[in-house]
N, C-alpha and C positions, 0 to 999 in steps of 0.2 A: 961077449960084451954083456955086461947083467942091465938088467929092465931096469926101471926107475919106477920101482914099484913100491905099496908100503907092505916094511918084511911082517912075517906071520912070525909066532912062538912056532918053537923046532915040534913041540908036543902034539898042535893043534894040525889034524887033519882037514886034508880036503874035499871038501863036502861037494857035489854035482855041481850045487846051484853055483857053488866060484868057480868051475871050472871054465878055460877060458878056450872060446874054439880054433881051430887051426892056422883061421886069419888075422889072429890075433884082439880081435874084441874078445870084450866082457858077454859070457855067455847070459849073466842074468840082467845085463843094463840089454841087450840083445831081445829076450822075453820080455821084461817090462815095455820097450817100445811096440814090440809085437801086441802086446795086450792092450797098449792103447791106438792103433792104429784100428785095431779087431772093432773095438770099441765104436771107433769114429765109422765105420761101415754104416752102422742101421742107428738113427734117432731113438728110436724103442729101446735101447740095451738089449744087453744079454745076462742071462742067468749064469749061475756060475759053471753048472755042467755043462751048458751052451759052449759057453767061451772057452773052455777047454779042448772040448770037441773041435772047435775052427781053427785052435791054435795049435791043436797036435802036445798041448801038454799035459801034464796029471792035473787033476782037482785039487791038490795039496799043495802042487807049486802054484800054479794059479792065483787060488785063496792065497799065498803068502807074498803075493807081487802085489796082488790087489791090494792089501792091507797096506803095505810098504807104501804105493801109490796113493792110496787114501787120505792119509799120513800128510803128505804132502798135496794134500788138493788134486792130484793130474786127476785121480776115478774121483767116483761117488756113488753110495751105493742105495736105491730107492726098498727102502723094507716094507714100502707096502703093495709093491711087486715081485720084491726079490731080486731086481735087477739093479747090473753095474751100468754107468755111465761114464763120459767123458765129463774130466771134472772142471773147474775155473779155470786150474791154472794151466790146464795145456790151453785154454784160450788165449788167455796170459801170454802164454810164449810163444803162442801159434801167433798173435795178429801182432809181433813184433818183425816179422818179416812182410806182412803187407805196409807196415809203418817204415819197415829198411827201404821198402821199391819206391815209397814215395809219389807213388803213380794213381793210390786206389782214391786218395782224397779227393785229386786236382779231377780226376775221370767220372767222380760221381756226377755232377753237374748234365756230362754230357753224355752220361747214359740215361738220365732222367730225361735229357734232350729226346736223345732219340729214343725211349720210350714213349714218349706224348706223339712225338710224331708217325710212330708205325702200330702204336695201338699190342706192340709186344714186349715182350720182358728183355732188355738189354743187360749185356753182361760183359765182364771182366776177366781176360786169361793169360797168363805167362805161359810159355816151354819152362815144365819142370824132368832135367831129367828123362828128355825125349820121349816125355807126354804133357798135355794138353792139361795146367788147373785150373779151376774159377778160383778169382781173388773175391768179387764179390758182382752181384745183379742189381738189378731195379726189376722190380716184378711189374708184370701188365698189369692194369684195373680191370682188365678181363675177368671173366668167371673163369674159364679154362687157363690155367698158366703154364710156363714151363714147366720139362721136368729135369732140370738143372741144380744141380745141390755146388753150395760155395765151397770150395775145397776139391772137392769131387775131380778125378782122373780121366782123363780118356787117351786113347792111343790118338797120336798124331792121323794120320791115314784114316780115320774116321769120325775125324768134327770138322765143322767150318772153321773154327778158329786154328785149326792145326794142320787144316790145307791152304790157309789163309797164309800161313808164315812158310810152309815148304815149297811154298809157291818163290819164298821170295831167295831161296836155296838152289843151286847146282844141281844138274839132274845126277852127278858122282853125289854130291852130299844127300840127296835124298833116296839113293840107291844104298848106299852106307846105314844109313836108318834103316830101311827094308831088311837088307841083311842082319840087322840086328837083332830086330827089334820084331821084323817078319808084318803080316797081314794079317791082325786080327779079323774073324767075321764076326761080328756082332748082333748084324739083323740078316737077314735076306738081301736088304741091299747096300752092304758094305761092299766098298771095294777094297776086289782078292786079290787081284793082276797088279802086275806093276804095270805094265803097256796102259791099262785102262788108267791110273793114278797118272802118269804122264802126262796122258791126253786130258784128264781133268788140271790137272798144274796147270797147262799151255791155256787153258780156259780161263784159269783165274786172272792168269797174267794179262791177258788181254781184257779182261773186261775190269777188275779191280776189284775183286769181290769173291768169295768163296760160298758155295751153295754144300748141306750136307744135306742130302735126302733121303734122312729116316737110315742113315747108314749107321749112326751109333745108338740109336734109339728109335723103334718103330712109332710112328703117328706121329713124331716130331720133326719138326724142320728149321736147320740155323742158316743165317747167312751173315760172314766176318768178313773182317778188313782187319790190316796190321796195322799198327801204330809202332813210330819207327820212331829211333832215339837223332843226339844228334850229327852220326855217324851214317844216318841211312841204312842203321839194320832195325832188325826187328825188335822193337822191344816188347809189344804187349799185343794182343787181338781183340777187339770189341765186337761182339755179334747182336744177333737178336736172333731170340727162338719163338717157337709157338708151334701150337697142334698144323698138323697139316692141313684142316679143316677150316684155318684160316690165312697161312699163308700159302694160296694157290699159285698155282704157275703163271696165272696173269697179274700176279703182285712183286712177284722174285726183279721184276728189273726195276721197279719204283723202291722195295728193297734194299737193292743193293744198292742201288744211286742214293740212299740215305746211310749205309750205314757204311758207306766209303766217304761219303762227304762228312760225317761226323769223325771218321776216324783221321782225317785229316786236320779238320779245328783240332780235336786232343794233342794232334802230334804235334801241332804248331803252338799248343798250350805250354807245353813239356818241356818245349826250347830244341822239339826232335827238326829233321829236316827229311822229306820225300825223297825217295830215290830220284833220280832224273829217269825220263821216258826215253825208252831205247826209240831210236827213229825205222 
């Protein structure tokens, strides 16, 4: 069966950059998004032998995606550093899926809520792809704030917001993840074990709240609730983070009794509806 592809002149060879890899994508729409994904890591940019280097590709292809890229807005290149950046329009296209979920507008409200109320930075997250993203925060008026970046990834198994939702999963469906996905360690006190991730699930469920301690981030500490569609599954997680040095163990139950009672207004904003409580 032939592709439905546009044909080449029989004369014109094929050059690396079209060449298409075994799974069938576009090897060079494949690097382009690699290059700006690279991009979206560090605020600073990166230089152009930088970015080659993280990307595993030549300086020549690099330079020629980036230019491509440029082109169209996704980079931008600052020449009084020398570095590339993420440009408009991946914002562009990137904040058309927080406008598809329809969740971040109606939720800012009541992250602002419970930011006034706990004196920390409340935040915004989906399962993207069986990990943990922010859609977006409210930062505390504290001096010390989160270290939480919007967009930003983490493995499920080690945020609040992502033991928040496995909480609300079969111990087969979050054993499924495990096996996939495995146990990242990320600090000292990430958890490795499944037995121990268990015993924390069984935790959450009974109390309504998801505690992470400094397991995806040293000196940091979150504590999530899910926000549930109108099916009674998961749709989104709201936490609040903040240095350890303020949210202490004798704060975690006032906490979590705020940022489960907020996540419940939101759900009932949404038109979502609460699980029933197993008796």
């Amino acid at each position: 069966m032939k592709r439905n592809v546009i044909r080449r002149k029989a004369a014109e060879p094929r050059s690396e950059h079209d060449a298409e890899p075994r799974d069938g994508g576009v090897q060079s729409v494949d690097r382009a998004l690699q290059i700006i994904e690279t991009l979206a890591e560090d605020d600073e940019g990166y230089r152009l032998s930088d970015l080659a280097v993280r990307t595993g590709l030549s300086t020549s292809t690099a330079h020629r995606l980036l230019t491509t890229l440029e082109k169209r807005r996704f980079v931008q290149f600052d020449p009084t550093c020398s570095k590339w950046h993420v440009g408009a329009q991946s914002f562009a296209v990137g904040a058309t899926f927080t406008r598809r979920r329809n969740v971040v507008a109606q939720a800012v409200p009541y992250l602002r809520k419970l930011r006034d109320r706990t004196r920390e930075t409340a935040n915004l997250a989906v399962v993207d792809d069986e990990a943990i993203m922010v859609l977006t925060r409210v930062e505390s008026r504290e001096i010390m704030r989160s270290l939480t970046k919007v967009g930003g990834r983490v493995a499920m198994v080690a945020s609040g917001v992502g033991k928040a939702v496995l909480a609300t999963y079969s111990d087969a469906e979050v054993g499924a993840i495990i096996r996939h996905h495995g146990m990242p360690r990320l600090t000292e006190k990430s958890i490795v074990r499944p037995g121990d991730l268990f015993k924390d699930l069984a935790a959450i469920r009974r109390q309504g709240y998801a505690v992470d301690n400094e397991e995806a981030c040293m000196g940091l500490r979150c504590i999530a609730a899910v926000v549930y569609n109108d099916c009674s599954e998961p749709l989104a997680a709201i936490s609040v983070s903040g240095m350890t040095s303020r949210v202490s163990d004798d704060r975690l139950p006032d906490l979590g009794r705020a940022v489960r009672e907020v996540a419940e207004e939101l759900t009932a904003a949404l038109g979502g509806a609460m699980p029933a409580k197993s008796s």
